[in-house]
Structure formats: C-alpha cells, structure tokens
Backbone as CSV, one residue per row, in Angstrom:
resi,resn,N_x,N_y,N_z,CA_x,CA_y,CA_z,C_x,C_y,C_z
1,UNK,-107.780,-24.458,21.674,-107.454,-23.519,22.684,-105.953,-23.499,22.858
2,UNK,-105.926,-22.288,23.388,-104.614,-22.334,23.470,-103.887,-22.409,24.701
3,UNK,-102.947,-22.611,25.466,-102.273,-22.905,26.874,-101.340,-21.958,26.906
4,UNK,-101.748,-21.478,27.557,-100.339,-20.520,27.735,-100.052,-20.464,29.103
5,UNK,-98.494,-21.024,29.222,-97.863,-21.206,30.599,-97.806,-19.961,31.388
6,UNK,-98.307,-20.279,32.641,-98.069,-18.983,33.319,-96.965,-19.038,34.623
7,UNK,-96.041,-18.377,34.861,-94.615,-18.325,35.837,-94.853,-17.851,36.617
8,UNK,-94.593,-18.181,37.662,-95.308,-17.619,39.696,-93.938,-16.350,39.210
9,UNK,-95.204,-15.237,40.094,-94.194,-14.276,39.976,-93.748,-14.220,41.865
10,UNK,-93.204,-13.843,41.830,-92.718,-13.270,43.564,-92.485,-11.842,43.749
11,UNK,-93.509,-11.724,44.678,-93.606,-10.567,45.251,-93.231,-10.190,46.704
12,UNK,-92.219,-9.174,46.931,-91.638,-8.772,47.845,-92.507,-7.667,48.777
13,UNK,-92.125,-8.116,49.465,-93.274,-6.689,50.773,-92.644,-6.575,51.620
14,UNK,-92.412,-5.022,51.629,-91.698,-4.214,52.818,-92.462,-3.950,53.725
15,UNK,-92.070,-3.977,54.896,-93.060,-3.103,56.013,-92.039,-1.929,56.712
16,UNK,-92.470,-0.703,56.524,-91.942,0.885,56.861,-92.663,1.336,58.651
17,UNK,-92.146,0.889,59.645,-92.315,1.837,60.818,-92.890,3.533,60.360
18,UNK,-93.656,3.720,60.696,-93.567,5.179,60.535,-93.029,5.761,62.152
19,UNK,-92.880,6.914,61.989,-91.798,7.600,63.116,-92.938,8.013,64.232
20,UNK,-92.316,7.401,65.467,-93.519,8.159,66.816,-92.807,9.389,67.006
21,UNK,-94.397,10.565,67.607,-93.996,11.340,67.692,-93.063,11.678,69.015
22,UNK,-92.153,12.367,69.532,-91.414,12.536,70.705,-92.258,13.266,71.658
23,UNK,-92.326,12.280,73.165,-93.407,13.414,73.995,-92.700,14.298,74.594
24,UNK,-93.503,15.268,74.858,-93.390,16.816,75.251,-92.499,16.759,76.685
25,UNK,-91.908,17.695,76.573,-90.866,17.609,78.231,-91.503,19.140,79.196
26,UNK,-92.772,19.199,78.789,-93.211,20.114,79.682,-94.364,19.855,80.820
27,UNK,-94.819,18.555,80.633,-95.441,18.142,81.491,-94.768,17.621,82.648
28,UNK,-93.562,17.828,82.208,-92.126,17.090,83.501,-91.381,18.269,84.361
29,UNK,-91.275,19.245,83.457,-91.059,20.956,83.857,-91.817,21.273,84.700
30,UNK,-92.769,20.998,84.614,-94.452,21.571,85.432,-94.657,20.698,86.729
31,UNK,-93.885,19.653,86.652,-94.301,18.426,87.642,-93.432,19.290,88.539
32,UNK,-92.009,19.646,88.296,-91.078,19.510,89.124,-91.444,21.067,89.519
33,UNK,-92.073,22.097,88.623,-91.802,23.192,89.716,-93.377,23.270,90.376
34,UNK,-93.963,22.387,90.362,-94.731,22.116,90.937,-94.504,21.792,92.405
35,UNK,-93.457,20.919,92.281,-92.941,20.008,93.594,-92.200,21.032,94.668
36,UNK,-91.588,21.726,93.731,-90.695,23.075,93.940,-91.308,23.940,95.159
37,UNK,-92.744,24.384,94.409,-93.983,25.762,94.826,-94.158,24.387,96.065
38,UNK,-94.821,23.085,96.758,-95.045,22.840,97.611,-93.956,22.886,98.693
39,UNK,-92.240,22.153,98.283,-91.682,22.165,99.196,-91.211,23.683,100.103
40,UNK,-91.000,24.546,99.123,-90.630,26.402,99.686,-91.746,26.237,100.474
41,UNK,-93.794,26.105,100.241,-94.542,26.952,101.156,-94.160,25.571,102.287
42,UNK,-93.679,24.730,102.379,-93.903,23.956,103.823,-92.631,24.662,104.613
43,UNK,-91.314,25.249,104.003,-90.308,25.455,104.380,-91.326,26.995,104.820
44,UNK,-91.210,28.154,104.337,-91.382,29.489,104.613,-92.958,29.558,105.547
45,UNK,-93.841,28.636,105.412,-94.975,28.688,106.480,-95.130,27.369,106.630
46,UNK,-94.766,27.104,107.552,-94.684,25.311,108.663,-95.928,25.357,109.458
47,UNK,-96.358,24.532,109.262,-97.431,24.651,110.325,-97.512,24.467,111.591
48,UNK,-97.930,25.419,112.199,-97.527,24.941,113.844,-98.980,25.230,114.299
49,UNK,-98.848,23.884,115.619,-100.228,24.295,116.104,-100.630,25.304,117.506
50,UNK,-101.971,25.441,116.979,-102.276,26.666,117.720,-102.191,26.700,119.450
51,UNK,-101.720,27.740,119.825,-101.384,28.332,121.060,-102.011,29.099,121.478
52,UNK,-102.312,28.854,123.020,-102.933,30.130,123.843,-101.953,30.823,124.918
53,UNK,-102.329,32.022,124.977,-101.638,33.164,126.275,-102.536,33.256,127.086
54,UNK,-101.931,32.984,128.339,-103.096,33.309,129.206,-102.297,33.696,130.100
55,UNK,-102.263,34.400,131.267,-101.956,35.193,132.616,-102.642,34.928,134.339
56,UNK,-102.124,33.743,134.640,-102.743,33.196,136.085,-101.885,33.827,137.131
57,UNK,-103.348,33.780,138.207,-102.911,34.129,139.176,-102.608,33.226,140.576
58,UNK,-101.864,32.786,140.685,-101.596,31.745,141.482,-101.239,31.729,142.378
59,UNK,-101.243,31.343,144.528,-100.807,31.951,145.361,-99.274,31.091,145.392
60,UNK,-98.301,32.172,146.389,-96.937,31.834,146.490,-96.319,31.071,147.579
61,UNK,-95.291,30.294,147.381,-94.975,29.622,148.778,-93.693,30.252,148.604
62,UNK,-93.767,30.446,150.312,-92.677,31.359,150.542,-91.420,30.017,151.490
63,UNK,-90.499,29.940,150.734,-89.433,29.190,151.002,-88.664,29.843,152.249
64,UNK,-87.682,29.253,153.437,-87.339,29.721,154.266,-86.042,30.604,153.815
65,UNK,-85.886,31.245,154.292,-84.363,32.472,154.262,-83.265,31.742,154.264
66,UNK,-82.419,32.306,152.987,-81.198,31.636,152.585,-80.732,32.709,152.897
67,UNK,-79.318,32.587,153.295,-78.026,33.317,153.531,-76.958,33.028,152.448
68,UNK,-76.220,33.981,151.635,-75.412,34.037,150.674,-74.252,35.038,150.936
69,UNK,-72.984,34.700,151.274,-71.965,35.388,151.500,-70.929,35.275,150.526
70,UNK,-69.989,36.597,150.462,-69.166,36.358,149.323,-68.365,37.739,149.807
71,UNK,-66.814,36.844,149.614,-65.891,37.965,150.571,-64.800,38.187,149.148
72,UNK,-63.690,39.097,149.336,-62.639,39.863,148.499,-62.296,40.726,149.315
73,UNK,-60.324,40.877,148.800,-59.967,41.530,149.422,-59.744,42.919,148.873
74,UNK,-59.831,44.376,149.413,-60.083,45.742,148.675,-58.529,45.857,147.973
75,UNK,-58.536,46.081,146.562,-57.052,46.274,146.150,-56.506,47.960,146.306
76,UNK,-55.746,48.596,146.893,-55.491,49.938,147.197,-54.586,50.425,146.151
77,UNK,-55.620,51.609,145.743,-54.354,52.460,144.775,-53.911,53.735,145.187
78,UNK,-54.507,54.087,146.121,-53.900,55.889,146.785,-52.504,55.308,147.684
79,UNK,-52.488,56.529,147.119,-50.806,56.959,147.982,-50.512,57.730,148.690
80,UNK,-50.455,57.876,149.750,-49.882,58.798,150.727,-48.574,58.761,151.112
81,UNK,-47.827,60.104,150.804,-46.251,60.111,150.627,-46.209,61.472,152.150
82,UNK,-45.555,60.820,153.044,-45.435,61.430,154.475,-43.868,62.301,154.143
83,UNK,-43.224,63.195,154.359,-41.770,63.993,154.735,-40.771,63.593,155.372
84,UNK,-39.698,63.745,155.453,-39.146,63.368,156.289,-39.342,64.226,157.468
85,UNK,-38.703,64.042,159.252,-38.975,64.506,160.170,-37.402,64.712,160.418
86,UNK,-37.357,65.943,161.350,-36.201,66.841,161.893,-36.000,66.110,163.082
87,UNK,-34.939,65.775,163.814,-34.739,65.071,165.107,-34.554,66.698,166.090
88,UNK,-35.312,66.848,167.261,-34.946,67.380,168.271,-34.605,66.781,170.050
89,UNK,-33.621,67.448,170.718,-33.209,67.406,171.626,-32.896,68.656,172.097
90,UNK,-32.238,68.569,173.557,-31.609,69.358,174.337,-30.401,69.822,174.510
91,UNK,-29.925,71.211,174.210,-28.218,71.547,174.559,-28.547,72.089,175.738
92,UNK,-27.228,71.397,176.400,-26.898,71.470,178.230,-25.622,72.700,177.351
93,UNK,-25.821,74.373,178.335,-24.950,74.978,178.329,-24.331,75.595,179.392
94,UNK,-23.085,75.351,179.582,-22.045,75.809,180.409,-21.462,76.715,180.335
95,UNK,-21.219,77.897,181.750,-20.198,79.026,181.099,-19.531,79.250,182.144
96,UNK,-18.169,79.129,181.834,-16.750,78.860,183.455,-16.555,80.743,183.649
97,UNK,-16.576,81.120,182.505,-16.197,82.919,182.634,-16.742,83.683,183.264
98,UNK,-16.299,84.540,183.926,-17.661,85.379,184.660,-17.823,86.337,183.745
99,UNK,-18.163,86.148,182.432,-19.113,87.434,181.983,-20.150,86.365,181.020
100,UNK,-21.224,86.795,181.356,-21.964,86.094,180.905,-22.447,85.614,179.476
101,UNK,-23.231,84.799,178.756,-23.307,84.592,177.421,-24.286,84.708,176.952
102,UNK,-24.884,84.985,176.194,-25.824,85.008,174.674,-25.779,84.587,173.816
103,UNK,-26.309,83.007,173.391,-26.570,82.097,172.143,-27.738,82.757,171.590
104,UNK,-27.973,83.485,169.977,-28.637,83.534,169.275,-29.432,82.546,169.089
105,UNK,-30.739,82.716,168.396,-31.615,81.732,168.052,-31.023,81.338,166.307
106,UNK,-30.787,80.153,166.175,-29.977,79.398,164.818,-29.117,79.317,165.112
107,UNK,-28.648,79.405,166.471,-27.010,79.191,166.635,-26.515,77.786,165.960
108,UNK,-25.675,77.564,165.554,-25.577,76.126,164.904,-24.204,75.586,165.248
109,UNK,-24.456,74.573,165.554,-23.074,73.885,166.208,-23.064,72.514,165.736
110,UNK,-22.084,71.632,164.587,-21.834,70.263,164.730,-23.579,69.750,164.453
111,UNK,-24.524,70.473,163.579,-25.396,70.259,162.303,-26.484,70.651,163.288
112,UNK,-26.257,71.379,164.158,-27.927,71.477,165.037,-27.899,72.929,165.765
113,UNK,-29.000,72.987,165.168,-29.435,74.649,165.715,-30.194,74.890,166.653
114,UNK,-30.341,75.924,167.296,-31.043,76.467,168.375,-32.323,76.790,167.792
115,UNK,-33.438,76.753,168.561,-34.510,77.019,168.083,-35.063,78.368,168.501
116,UNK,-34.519,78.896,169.709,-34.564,79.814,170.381,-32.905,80.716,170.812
117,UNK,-33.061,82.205,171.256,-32.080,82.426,171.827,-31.858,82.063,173.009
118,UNK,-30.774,81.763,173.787,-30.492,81.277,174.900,-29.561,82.434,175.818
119,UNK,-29.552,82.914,177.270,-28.887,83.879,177.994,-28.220,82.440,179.379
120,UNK,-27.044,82.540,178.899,-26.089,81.900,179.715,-25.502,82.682,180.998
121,UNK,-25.682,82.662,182.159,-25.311,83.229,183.199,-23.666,83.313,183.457
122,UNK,-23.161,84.013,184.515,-21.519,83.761,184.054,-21.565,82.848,185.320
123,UNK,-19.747,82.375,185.641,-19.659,81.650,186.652,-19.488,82.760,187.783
124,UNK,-19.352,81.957,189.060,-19.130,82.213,190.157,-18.436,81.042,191.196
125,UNK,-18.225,81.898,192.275,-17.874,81.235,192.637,-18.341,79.830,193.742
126,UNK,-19.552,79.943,193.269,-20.600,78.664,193.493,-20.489,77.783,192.543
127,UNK,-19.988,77.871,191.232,-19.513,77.185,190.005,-19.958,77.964,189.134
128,UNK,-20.278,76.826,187.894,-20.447,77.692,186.322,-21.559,78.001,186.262
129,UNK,-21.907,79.067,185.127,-23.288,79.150,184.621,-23.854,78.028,184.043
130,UNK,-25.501,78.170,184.387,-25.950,77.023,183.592,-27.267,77.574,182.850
131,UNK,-27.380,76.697,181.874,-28.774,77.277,180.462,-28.822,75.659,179.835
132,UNK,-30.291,76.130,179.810,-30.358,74.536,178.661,-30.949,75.116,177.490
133,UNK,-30.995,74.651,176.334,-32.010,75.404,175.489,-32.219,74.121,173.991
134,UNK,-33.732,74.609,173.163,-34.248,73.228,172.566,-33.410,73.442,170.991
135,UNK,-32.881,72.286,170.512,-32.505,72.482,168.944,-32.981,71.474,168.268
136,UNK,-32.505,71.831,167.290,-33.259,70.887,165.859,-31.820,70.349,164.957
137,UNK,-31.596,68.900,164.960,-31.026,68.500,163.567,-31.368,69.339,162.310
138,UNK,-30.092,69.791,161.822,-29.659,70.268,160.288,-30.301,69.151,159.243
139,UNK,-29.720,67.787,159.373,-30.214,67.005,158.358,-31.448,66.453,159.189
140,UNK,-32.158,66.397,157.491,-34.140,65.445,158.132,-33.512,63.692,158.190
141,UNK,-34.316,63.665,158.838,-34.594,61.886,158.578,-34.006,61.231,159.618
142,UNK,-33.752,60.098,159.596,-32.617,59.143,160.869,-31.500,59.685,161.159
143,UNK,-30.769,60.293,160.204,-29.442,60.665,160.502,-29.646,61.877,161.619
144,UNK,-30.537,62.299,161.587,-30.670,63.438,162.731,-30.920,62.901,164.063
145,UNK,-31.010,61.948,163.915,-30.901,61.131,165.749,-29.674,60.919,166.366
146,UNK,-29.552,61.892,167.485,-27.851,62.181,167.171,-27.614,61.274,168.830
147,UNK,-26.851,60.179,169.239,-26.758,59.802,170.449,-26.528,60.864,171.824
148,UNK,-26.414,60.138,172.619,-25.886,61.208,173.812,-24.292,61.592,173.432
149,UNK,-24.036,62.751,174.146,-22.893,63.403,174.054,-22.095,63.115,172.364
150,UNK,-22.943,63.242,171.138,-22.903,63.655,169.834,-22.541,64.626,169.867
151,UNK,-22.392,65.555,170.533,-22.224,67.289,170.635,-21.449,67.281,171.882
152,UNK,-20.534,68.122,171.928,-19.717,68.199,172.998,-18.301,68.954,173.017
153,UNK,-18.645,69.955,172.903,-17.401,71.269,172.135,-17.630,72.389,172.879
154,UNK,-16.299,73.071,172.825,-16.026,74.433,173.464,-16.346,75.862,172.655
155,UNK,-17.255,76.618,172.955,-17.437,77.642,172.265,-16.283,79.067,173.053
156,UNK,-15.955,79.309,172.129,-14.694,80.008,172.763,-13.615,79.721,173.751
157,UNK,-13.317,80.164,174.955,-12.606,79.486,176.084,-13.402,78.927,176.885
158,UNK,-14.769,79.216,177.334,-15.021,79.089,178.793,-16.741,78.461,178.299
159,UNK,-16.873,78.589,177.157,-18.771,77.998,176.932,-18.520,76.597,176.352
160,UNK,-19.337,75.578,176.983,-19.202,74.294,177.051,-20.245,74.004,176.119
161,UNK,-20.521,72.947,175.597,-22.026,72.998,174.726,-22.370,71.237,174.617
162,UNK,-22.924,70.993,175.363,-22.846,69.134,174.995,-24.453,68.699,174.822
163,UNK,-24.881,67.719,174.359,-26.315,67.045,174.541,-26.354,65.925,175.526
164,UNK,-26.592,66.462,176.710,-26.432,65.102,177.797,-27.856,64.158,177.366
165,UNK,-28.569,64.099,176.639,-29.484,62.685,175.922,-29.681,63.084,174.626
166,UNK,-30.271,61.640,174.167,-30.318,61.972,172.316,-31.134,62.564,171.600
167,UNK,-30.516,63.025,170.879,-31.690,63.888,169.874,-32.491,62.555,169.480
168,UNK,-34.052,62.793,169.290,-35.103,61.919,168.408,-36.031,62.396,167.717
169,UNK,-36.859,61.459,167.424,-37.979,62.034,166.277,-37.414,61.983,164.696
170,UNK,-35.752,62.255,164.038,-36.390,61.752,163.094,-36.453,61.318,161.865
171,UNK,-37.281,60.955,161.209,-37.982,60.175,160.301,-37.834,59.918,159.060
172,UNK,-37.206,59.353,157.969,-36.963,59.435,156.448,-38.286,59.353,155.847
173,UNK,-38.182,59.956,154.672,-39.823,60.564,154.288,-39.907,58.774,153.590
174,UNK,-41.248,58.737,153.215,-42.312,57.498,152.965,-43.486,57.376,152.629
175,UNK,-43.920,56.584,151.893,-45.188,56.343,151.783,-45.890,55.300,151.349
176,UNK,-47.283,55.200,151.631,-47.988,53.839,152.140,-49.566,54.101,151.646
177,UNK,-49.280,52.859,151.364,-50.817,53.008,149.938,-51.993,52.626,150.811
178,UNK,-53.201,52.934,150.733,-54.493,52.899,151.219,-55.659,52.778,150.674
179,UNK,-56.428,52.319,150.404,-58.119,51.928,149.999,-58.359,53.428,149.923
180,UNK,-58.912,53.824,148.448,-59.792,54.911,147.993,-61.053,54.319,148.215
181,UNK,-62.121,55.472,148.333,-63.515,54.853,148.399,-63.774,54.198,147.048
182,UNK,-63.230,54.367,145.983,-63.306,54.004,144.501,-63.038,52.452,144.382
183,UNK,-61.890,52.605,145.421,-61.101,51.032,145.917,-62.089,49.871,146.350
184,UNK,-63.123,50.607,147.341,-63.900,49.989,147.909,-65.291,49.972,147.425
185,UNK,-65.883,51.126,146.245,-67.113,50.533,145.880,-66.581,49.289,144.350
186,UNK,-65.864,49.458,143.539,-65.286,48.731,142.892,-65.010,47.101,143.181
187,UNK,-64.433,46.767,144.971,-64.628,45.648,145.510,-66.280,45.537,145.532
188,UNK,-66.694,46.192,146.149,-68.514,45.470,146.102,-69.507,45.451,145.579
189,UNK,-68.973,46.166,143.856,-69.744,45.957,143.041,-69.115,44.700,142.517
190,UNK,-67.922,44.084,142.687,-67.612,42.406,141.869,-68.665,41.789,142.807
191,UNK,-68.230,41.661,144.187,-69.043,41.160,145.235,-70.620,40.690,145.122
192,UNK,-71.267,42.081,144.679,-72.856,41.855,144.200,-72.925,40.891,143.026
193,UNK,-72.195,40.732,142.211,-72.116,40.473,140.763,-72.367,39.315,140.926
194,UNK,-71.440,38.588,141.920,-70.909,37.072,142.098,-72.440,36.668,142.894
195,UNK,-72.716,37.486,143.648,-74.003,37.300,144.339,-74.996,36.657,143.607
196,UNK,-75.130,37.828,142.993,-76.236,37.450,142.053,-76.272,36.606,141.127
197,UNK,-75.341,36.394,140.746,-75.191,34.751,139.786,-75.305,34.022,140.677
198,UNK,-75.311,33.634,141.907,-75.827,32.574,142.739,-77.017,32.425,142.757
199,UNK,-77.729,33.887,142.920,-79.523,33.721,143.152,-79.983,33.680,141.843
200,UNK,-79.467,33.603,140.990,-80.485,34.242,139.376,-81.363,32.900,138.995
201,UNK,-81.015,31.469,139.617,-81.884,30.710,139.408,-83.631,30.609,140.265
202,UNK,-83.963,31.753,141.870,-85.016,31.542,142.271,-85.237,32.807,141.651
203,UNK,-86.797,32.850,142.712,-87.734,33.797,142.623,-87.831,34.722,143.481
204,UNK,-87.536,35.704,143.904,-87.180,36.239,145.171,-88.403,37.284,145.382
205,UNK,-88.766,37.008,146.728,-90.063,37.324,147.094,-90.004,39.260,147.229
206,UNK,-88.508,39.631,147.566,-87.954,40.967,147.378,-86.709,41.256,147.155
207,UNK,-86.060,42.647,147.027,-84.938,42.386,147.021,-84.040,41.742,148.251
208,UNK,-83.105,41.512,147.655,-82.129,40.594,149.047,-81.794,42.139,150.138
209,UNK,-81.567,41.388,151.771,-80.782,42.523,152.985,-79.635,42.298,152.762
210,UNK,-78.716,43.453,152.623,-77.640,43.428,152.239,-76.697,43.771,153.956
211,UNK,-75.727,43.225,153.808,-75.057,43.836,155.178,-72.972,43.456,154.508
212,UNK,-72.698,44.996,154.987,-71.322,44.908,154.681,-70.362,44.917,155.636
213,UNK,-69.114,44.248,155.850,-68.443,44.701,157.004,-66.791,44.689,156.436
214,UNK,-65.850,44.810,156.977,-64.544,44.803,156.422,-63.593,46.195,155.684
215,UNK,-62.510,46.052,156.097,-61.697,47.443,155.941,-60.519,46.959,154.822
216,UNK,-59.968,45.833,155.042,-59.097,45.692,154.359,-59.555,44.036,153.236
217,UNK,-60.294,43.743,153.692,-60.904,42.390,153.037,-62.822,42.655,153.411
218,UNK,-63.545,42.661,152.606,-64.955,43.506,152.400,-65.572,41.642,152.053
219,UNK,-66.621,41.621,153.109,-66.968,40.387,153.246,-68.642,41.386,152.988
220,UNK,-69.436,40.482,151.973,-70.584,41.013,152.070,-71.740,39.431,151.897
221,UNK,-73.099,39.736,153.083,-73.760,38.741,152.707,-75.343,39.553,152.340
222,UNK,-76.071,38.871,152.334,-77.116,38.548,151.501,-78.371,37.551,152.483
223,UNK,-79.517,38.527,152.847,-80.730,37.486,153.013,-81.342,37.561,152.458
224,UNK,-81.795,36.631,151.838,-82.782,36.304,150.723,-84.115,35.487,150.911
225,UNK,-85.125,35.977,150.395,-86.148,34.893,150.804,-86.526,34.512,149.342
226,UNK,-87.121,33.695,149.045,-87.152,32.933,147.932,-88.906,32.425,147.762
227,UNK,-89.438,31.805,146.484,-90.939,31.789,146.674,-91.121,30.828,145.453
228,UNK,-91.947,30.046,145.619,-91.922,28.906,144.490,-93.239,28.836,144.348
229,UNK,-93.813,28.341,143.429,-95.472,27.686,142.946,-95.516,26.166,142.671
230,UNK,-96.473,25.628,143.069,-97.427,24.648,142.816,-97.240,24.340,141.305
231,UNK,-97.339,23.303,141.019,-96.953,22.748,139.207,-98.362,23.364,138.694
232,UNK,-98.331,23.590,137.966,-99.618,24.213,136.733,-100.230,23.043,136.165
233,UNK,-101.535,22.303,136.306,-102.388,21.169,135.778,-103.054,21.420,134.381
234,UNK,-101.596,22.088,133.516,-101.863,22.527,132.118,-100.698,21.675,131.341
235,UNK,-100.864,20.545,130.614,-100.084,19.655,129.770,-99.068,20.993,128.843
236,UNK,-98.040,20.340,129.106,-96.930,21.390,127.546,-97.183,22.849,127.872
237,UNK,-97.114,22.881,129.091,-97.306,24.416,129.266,-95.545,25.130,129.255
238,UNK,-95.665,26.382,128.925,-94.095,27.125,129.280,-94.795,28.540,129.682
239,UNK,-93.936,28.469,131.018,-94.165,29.816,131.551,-93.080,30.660,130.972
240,UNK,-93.730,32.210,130.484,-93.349,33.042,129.839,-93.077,34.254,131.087
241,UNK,-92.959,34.210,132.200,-92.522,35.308,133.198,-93.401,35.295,133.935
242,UNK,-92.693,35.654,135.067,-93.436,35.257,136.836,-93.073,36.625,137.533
243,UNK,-94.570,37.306,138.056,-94.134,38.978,138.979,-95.015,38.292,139.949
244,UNK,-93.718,39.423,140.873,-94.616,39.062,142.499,-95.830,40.278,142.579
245,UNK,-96.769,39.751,143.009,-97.861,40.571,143.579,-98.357,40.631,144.661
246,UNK,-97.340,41.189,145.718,-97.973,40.734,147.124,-97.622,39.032,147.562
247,UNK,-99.265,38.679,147.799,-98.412,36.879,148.045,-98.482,36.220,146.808
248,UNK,-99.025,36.881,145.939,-99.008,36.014,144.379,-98.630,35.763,143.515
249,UNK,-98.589,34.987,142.814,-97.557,35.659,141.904,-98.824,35.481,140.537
250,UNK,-98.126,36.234,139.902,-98.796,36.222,138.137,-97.984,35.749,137.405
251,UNK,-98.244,34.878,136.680,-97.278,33.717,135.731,-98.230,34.036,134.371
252,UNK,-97.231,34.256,133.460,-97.752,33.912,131.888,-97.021,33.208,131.184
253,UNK,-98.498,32.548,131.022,-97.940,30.841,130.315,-98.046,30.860,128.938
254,UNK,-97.991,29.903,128.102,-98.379,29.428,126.682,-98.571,28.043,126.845
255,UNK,-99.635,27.451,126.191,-99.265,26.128,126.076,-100.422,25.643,124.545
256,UNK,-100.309,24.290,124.060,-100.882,23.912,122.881,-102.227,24.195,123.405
257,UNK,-102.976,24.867,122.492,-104.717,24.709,122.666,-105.263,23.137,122.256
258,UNK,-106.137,22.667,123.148,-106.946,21.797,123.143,-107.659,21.668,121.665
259,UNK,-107.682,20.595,120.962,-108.634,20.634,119.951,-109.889,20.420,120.936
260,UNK,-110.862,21.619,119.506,-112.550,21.676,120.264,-112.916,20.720,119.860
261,UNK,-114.098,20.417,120.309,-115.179,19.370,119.847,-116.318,20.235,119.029
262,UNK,-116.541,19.653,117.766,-117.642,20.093,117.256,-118.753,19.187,116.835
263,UNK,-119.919,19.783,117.399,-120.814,19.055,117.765,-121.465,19.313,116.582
264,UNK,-122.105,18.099,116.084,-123.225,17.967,115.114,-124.671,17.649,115.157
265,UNK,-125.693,18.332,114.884,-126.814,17.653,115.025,-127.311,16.284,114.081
C-alpha cells in the first residue's frame, strides 16, 4: 500500500452582514399630523360645559333715598355792548336889555346844545329877564359831565348863559358778557353726566327727581331711590340684566347646568 501524506489545508471563512432595510419615515409624518388634526380641534372647539338661560322673577327691596348733588359754575359767552350816553343839564338864561331874546333849538354854546327853543324876556326895571331851558353835551360819554358853572359866557352884550349845576348822565360805551341759554344747558348737561357716573353702579327703582337752582353757578341735585335683590340660591350663576317690573324685578341669569342623573334599571 501506498501512504500518501496528506497537508491540513486552512480554510478561511468570511461572514458578509447583509444590508437592513431603512424604515419608512411615514409612519412618523402621520403620527405628527395626526397630533397636529387633535391639537387645532381642541384649540378651534374647546369644550365648554353646558349652560342654562333662564329669566326669574324675583321681588325688590327698595333701599332708602339717596341724595346726589353736583354744582359748576355757567361759563358766559354773549356779549352785550351798551353806547355811550349824552350828559344833560340846565342853562340858567339872563337878559339885562330890554328887548327881549330868542335862543333857537341847537343853540350851541362851549359843546352843549339846546334841546328846545328858548324865549328870554327883556329886563326891567324889577331886574333882568329870566329863562331856563334843557341841553345836551356835544361829546358822549364822561367827558360830557360838565361841573357847575362849566358854561358861563356872554351872548352878545346883555344875554348871560351859565349852568348853575352839573350836567350828568354821561356814560362811555361798554360791554359785559352774560350766560346764553346755550351757556346754561351746556353747564347741565356736564352736571347730569357727572351724576350719572355716580349712580351707574345701582339699580334705580325710576328715573332720578331732578331739581335745579343757580344763575351764575348751576348747582343741580338728584333723588334717587335705589332697589337691590336677595342673593340667587343658584351656584356660578351670572346675571345677564335686571328690569324693573313694578316691585320686581326680572333678572336673567346663566349658570353651569347640573349634571343629570341617569337612572338604570
């Protein structure tokens, strides 16, 4: 027989991963606008729980009478612009001549005229003629207030002409502002205004008595009667508006509805 040597062979062995497949990114897409579609419907419809309206009629307590006053003074915008005034007095006339005289009406002497004609008698020998007669200052205003014996001159030889007292009356023109009725409903419509922001917190059983008085400062008050209710034995209630009805009032409320009970057999 024969022997034949045999030589270890060596054998090498690889091991090859094969490739995983990559998972899908749409089951992650889907998650999130999933999450998306719940959070919008909790945002755009919230759940709130259910509410009832209801409309009671409840009687009123009538609170005692408050008094509310509130004064201002009327601001004036009219104007009344008055003239000036003419000063009048008296000329004392004298006449030494024996033929007698005739002052025209406007006679004017030293800024003052006659208002009338005047007939001066002559003298004699009982003395002079005498005439008085009424004139008017030339210039208007103060300056026409002329003292005593301001006037006091010879008309020709023998006619005397003096003012034995002073001319008066008059007046430099002027004017002086006064309350329009505009003046004065304008004051008491602020007046009401202020009012009523005092009361806007009750319930007023009617309107308020109004009473006004004042000419230059407008003082206005206010009686008021006022009306309150009894607490409502309804948990989380909100009253939605309160009318008077006589002694009642009608209140509409809201408040959470009661969960029902449901009964099972």
């Amino acid at each position: 027989m024969f022997q034949v040597d045999e030589k270890p062979e060596t054998i090498h062995l690889y091991v090859v991963r094969e490739e995983e497949p990559r998972p899908s990114v749409l089951p992650i897409v889907a998650s999130i606008l999933l999450l998306l579609c719940v959070i919008a419907v909790g945002t755009l419809f919230p759940y709130y729980q259910p509410v009832e309206h209801k409309t009671l009629r409840v009687p009123a307590i009538f609170l005692p009478l408050k008094s509310f006053t509130a004064s201002a003074p009327i601001i004036p915008t009219g104007i009344k612009t008055y003239p000036a005034t003419s000063a009048y007095g008296i000329l004392t006339i004298t006449n030494g001549s024996v033929i007698s005289q005739t002052l025209p009406q406007g006679f004017t002497i030293d800024g003052v005229a006659t208002d009338n004609a005047v007939f001066v008698p002559a003298g004699s020998a009982n003395g002079y003629g005498h005439a008085t007669v009424q004139a008017h200052a030339l210039l208007s205003g103060n300056a026409g207030n002329l003292p005593t014996l301001a006037i006091n001159q010879v008309e020709g030889s023998s006619v005397y002409i003096r003012n034995l007292q002073p001319f008066t009356g008059g007046k430099d023109a002027y004017s002086v502002s006064f309350a329009t009725s505009t003046d004065k409903a304008n004051a008491l419509e602020a007046l009401r205004i202020r009012l009523t922001a005092q009361i806007s917190a009750g319930i007023l059983a009617e309107p308020c008595k109004e009473s006004v008085i004042g000419n230059k400062t407008l003082l206005v008050t206010w009686l008021c009667q006022f009306i309150t209710l009894k607490p409502l034995n309804i948990p989380n209630v909100r009253i939605t508006g309160i009318r008077v009805e006589g002694k009642n009032l009608i209140v509409g409320v809201v408040f959470v509805a009661r969960p029902r009970r449901i009964e099972t057999k």
